[in-house]
C-alpha positions as protocol buffer text, in pm:
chain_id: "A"
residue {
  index: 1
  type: UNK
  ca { x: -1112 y: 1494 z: -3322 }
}
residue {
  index: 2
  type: UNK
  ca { x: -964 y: 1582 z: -2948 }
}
residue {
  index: 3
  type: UNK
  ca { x: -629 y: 1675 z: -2850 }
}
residue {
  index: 4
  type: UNK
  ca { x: -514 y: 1370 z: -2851 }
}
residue {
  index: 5
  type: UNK
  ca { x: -539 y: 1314 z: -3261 }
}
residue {
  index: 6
  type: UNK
  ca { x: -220 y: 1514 z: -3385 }
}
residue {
  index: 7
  type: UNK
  ca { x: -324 y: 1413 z: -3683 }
}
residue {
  index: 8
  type: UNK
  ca { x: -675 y: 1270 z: -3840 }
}
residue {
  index: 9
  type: UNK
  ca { x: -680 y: 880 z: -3867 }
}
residue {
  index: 10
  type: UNK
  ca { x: -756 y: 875 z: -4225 }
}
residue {
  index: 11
  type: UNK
  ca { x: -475 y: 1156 z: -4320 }
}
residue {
  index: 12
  type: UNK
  ca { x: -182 y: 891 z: -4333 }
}
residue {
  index: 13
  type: UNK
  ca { x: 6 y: 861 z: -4665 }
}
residue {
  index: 14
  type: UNK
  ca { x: -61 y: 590 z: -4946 }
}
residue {
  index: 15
  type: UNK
  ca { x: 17 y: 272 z: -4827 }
}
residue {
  index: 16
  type: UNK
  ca { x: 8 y: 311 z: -4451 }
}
residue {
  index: 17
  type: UNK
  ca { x: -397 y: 258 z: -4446 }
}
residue {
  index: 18
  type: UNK
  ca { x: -493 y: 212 z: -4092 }
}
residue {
  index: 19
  type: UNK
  ca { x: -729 y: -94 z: -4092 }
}
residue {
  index: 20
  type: UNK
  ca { x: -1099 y: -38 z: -3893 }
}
residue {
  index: 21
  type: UNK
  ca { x: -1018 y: -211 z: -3605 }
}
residue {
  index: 22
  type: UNK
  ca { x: -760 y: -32 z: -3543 }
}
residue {
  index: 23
  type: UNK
  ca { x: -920 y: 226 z: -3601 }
}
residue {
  index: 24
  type: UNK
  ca { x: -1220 y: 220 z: -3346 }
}
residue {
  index: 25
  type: UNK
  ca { x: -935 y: 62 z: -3083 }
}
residue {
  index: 26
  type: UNK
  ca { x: -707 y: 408 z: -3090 }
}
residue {
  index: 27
  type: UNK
  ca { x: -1050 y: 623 z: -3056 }
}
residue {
  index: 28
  type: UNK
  ca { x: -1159 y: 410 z: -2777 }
}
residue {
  index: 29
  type: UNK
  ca { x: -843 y: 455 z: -2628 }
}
residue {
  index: 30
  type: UNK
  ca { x: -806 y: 880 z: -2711 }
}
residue {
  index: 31
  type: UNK
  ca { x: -1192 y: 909 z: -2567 }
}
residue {
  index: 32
  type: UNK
  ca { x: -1083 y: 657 z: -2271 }
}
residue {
  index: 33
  type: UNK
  ca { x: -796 y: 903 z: -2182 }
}
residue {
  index: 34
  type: UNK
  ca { x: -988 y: 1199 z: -2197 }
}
residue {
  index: 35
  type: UNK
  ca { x: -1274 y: 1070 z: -1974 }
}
residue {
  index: 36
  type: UNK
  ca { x: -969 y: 1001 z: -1711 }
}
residue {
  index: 37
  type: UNK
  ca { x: -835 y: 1367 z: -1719 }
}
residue {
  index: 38
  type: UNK
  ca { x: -1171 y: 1502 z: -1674 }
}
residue {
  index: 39
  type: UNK
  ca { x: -1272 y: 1268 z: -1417 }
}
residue {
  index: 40
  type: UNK
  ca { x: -947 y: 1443 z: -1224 }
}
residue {
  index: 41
  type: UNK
  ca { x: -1071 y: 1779 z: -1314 }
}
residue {
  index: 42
  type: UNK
  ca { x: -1381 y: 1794 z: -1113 }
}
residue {
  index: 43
  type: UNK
  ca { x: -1384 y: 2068 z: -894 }
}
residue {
  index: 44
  type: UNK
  ca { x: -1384 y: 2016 z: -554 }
}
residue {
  index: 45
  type: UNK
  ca { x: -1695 y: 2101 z: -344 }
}
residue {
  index: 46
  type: UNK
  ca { x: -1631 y: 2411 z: -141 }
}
residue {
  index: 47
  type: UNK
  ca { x: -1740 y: 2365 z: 229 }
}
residue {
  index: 48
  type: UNK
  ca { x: -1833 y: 2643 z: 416 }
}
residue {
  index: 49
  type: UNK
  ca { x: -1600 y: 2588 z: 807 }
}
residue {
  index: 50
  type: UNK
  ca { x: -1690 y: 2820 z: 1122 }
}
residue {
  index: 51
  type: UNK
  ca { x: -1405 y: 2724 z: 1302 }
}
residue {
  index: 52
  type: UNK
  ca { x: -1461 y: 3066 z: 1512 }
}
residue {
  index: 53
  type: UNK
  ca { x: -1810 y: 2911 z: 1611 }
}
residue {
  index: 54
  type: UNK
  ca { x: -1647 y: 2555 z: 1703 }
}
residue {
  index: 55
  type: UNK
  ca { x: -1445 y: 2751 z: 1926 }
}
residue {
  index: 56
  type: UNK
  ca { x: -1700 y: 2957 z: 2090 }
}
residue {
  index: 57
  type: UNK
  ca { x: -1923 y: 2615 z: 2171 }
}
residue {
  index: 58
  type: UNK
  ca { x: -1633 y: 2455 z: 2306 }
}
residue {
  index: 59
  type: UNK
  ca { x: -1561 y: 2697 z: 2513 }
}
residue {
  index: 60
  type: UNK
  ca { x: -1898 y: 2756 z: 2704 }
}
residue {
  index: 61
  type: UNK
  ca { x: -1944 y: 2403 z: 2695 }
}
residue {
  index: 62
  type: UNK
  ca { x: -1628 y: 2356 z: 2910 }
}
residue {
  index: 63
  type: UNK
  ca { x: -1364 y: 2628 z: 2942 }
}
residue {
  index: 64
  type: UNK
  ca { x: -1519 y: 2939 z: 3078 }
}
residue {
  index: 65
  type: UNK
  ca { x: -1568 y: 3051 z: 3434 }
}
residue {
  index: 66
  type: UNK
  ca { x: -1900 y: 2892 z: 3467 }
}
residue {
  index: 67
  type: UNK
  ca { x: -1889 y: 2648 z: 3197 }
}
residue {
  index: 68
  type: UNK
  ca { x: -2190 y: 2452 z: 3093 }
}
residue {
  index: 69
  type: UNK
  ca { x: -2059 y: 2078 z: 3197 }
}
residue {
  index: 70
  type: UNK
  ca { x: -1923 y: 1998 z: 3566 }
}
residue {
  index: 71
  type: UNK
  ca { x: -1612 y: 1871 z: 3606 }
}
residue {
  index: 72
  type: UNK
  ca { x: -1810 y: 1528 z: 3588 }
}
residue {
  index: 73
  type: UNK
  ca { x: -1872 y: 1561 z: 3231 }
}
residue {
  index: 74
  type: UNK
  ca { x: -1531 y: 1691 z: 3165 }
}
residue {
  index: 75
  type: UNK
  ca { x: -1362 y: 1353 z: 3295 }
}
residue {
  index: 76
  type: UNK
  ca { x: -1626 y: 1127 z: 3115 }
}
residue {
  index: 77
  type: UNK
  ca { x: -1566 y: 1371 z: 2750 }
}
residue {
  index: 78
  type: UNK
  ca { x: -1164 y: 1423 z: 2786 }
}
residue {
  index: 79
  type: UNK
  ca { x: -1074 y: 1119 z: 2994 }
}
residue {
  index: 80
  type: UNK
  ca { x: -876 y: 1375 z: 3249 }
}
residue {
  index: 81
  type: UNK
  ca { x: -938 y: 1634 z: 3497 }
}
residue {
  index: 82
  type: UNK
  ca { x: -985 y: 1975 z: 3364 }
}
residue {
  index: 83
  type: UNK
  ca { x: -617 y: 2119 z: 3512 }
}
residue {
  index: 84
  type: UNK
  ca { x: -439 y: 1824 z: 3363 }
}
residue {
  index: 85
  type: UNK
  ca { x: -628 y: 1886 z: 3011 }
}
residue {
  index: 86
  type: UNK
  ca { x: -539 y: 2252 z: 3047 }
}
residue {
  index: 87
  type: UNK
  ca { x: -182 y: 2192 z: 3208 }
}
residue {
  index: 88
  type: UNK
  ca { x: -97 y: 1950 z: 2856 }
}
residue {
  index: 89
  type: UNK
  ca { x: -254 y: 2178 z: 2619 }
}
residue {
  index: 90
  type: UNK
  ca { x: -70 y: 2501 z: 2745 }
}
residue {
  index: 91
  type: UNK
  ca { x: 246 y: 2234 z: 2718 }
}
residue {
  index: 92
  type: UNK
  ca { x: 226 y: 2202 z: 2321 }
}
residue {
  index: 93
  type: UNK
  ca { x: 91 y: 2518 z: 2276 }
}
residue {
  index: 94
  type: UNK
  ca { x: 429 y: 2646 z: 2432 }
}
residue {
  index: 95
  type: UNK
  ca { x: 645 y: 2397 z: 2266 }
}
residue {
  index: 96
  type: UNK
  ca { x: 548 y: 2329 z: 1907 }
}
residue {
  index: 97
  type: UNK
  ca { x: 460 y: 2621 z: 1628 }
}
residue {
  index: 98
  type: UNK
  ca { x: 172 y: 2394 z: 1505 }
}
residue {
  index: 99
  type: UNK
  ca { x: -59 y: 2404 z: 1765 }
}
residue {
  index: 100
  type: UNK
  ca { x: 32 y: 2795 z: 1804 }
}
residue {
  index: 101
  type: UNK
  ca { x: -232 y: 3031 z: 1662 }
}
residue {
  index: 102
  type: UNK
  ca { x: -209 y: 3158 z: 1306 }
}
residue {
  index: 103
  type: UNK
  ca { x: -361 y: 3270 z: 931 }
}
residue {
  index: 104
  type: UNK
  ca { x: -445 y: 3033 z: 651 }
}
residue {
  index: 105
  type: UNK
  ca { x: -389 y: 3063 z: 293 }
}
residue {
  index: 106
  type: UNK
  ca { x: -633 y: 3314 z: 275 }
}
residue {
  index: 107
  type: UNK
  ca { x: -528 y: 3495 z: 511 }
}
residue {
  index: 108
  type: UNK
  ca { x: -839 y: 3409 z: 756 }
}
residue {
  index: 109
  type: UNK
  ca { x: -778 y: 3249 z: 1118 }
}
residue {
  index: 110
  type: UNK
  ca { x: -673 y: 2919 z: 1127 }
}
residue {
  index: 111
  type: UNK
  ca { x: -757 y: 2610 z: 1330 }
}
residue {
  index: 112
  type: UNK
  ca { x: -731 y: 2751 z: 1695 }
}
residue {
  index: 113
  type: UNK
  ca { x: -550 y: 2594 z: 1949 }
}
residue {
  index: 114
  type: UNK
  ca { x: -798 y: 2420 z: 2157 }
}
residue {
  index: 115
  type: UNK
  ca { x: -955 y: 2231 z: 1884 }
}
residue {
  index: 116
  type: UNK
  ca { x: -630 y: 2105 z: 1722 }
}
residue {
  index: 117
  type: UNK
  ca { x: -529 y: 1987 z: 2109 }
}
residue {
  index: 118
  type: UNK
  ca { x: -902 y: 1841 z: 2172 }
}
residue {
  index: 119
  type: UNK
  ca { x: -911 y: 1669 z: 1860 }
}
residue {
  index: 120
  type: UNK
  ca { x: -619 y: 1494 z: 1931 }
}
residue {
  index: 121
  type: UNK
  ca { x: -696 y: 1393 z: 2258 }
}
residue {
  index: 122
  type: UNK
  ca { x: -1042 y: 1280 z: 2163 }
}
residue {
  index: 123
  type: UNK
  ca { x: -881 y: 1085 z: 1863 }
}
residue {
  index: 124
  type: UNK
  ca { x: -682 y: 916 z: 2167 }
}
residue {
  index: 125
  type: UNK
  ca { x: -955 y: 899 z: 2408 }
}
residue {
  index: 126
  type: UNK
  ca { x: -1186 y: 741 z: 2230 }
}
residue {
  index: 127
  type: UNK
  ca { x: -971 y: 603 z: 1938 }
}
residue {
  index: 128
  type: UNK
  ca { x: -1248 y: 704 z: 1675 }
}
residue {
  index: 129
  type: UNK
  ca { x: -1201 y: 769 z: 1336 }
}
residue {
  index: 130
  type: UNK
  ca { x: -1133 y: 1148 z: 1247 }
}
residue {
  index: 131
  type: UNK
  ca { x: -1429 y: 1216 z: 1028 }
}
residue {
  index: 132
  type: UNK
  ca { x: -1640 y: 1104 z: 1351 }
}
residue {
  index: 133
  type: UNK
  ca { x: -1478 y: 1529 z: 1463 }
}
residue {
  index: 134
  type: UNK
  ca { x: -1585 y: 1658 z: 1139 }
}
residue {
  index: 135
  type: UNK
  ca { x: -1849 y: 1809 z: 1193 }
}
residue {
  index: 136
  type: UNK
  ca { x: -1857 y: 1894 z: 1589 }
}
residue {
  index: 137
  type: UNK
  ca { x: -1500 y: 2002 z: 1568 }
}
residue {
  index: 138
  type: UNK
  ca { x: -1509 y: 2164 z: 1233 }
}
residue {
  index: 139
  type: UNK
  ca { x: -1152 y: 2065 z: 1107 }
}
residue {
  index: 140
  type: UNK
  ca { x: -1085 y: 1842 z: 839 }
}
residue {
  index: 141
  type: UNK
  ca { x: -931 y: 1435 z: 822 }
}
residue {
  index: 142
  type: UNK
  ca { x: -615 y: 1565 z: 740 }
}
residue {
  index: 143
  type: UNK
  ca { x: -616 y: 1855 z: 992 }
}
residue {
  index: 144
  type: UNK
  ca { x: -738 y: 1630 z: 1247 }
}
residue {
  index: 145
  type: UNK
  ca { x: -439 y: 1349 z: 1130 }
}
residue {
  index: 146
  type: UNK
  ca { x: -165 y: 1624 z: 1142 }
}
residue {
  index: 147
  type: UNK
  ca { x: -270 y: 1749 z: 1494 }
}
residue {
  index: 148
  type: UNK
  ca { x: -301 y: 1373 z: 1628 }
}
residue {
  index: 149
  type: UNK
  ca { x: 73 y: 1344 z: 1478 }
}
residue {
  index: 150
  type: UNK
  ca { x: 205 y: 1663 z: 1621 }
}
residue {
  index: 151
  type: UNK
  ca { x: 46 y: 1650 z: 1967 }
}
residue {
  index: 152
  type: UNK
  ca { x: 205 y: 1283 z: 2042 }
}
residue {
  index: 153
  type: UNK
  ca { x: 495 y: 1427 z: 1942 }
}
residue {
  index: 154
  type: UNK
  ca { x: 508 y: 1711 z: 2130 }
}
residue {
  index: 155
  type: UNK
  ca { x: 386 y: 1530 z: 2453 }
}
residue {
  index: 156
  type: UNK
  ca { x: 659 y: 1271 z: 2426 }
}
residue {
  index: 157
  type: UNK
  ca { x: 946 y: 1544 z: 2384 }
}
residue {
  index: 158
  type: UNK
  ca { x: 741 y: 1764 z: 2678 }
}
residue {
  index: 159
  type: UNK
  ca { x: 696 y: 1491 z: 2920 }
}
residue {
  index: 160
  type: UNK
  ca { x: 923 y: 1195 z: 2801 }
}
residue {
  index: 161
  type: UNK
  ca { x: 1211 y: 1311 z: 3000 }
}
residue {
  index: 162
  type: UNK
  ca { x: 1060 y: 1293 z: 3315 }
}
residue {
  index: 163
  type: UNK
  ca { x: 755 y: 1082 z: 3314 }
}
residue {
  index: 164
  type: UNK
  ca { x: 847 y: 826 z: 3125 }
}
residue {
  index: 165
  type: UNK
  ca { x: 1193 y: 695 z: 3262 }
}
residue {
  index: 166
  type: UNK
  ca { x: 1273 y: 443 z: 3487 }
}
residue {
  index: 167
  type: UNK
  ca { x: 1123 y: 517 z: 3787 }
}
residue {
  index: 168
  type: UNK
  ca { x: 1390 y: 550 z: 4102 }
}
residue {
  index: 169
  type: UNK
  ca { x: 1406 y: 394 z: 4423 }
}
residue {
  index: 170
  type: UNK
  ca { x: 1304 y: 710 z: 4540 }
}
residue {
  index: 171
  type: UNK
  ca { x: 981 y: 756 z: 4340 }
}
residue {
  index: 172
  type: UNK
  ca { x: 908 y: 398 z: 4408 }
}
residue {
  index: 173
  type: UNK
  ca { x: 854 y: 470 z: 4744 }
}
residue {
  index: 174
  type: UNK
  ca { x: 682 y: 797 z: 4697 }
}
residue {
  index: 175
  type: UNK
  ca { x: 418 y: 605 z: 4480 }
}
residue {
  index: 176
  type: UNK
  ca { x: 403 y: 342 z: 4759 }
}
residue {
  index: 177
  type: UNK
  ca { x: 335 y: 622 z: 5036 }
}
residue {
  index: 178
  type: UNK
  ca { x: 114 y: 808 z: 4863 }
}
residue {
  index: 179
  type: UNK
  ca { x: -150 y: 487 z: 4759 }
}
residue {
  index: 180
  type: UNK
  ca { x: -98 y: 419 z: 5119 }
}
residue {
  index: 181
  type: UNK
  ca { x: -221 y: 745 z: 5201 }
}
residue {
  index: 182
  type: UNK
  ca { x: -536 y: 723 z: 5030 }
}
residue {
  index: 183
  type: UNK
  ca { x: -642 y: 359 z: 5021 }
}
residue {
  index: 184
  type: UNK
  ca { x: -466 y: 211 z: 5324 }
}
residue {
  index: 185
  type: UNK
  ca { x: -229 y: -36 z: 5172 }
}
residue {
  index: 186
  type: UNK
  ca { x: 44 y: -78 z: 4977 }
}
residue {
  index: 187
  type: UNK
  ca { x: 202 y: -290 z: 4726 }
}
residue {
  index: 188
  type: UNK
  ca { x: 26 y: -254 z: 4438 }
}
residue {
  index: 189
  type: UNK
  ca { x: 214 y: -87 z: 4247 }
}
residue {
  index: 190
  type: UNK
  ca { x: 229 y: -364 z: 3968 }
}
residue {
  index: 191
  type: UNK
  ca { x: -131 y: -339 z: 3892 }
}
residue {
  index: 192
  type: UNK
  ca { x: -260 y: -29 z: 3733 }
}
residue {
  index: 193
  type: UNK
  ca { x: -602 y: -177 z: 3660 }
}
residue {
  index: 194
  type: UNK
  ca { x: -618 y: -181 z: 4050 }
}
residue {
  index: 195
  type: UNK
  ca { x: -569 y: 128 z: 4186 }
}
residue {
  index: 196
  type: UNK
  ca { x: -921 y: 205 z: 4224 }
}
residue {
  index: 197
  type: UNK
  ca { x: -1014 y: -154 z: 4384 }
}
residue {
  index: 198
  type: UNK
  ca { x: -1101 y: -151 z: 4751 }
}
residue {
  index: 199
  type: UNK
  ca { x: -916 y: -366 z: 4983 }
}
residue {
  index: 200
  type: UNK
  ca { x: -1126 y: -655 z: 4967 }
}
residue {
  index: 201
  type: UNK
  ca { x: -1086 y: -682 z: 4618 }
}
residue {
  index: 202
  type: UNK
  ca { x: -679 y: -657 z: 4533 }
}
residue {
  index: 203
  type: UNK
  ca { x: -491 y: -659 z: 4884 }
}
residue {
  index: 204
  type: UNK
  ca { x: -134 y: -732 z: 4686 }
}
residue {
  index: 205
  type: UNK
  ca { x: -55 y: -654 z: 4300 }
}
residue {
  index: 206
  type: UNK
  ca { x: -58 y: -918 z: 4055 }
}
């Protein structure tokens, strides 16, 4: 009998006879039980990560001196220019310990930097789910969760201050000269989905 039995089914004293039934019901249950604890047993599956080699890509891809993708490509992939992307990331880097680099468990590199700040801003970008990063990115659901969680974070105590109170009188105006500057007209300041439009197409905001 398993560990369960602390003592045989048929060693009970005179009189307390456990009828068949119950018998087969109290096994089913003991082997039911056991099933459970092994099916939470199972080893995990150990997965082989080359975070250093997720790095390397995304660097030549986009990060060194003569990267592989224009500055095109890098709009269309991060949603941003290339100095904003590497203004924000240098941000959290500087703020938070999280996104700072560091040793794992096992005392091997962890997640670097740049791919805890680009998964986030993907995640954002493109709101896809996080196991769409697995494998390009190589960091984990949770990883990627935690780094979505902490970047946000970090960019709203960073920037939150300043960019996203009230605006002023003053940088009213400022944001009224300077679309003046480039597209020739002003007053459309209520319409961000305009700011691109030619004059033809959205001479006032909405």
């Amino acid at each position: 009998m398993n560990s369960y039995t602390f003592m045989g089914l048929d060693d009970v004293e005179e009189g307390e006879k456990i009828s068949s039934p119950k018998k087969t019901f109290i096994k089913r249950a003991i082997a039911y039980i056991e099933m459970r604890r092994q099916a939470t047993q199972v080893s995990r599956n150990n997965i082989t990560i080359d975070r250093a080699g997720a790095h390397e890509r995304l660097v030549v891809a986009y990060f060194t001196e003569s990267p592989m993708y224009d500055e095109k490509r890098f709009r269309q992939t991060f949603r941003m220019a290339r100095p904003l992307f590497n203004q924000i990331v240098n941000g959290v880097t500087s703020h938070s310990a999280f996104f700072q680099s560091n040793l794992d468990y096992a005392g091997r590199e962890g997640i670097f930097p740049l791919i805890k700040c680009t998964s986030a801003i993907r995640q954002l970008a493109y709101c896809v789910n996080v196991s769409f990063l697995d494998e390009y990115m190589q960091i984990s659901e949770r990883s990627s969760r935690l780094a979505l969680d902490h970047f946000c974070q970090d960019v709203m105590e960073i920037y939150g201050p300043k960019s996203l109170r009230k605006p002023t009188v003053t940088d009213v105006e400022k944001l009224y000269r300077c679309h003046e500057e480039k597209h020739g007209f002003s007053g459309i300041l209520g319409s961000l989905d305009c700011t691109d439009w030619e004059w033809f197409g959205c001479p006032y905001a909405f």
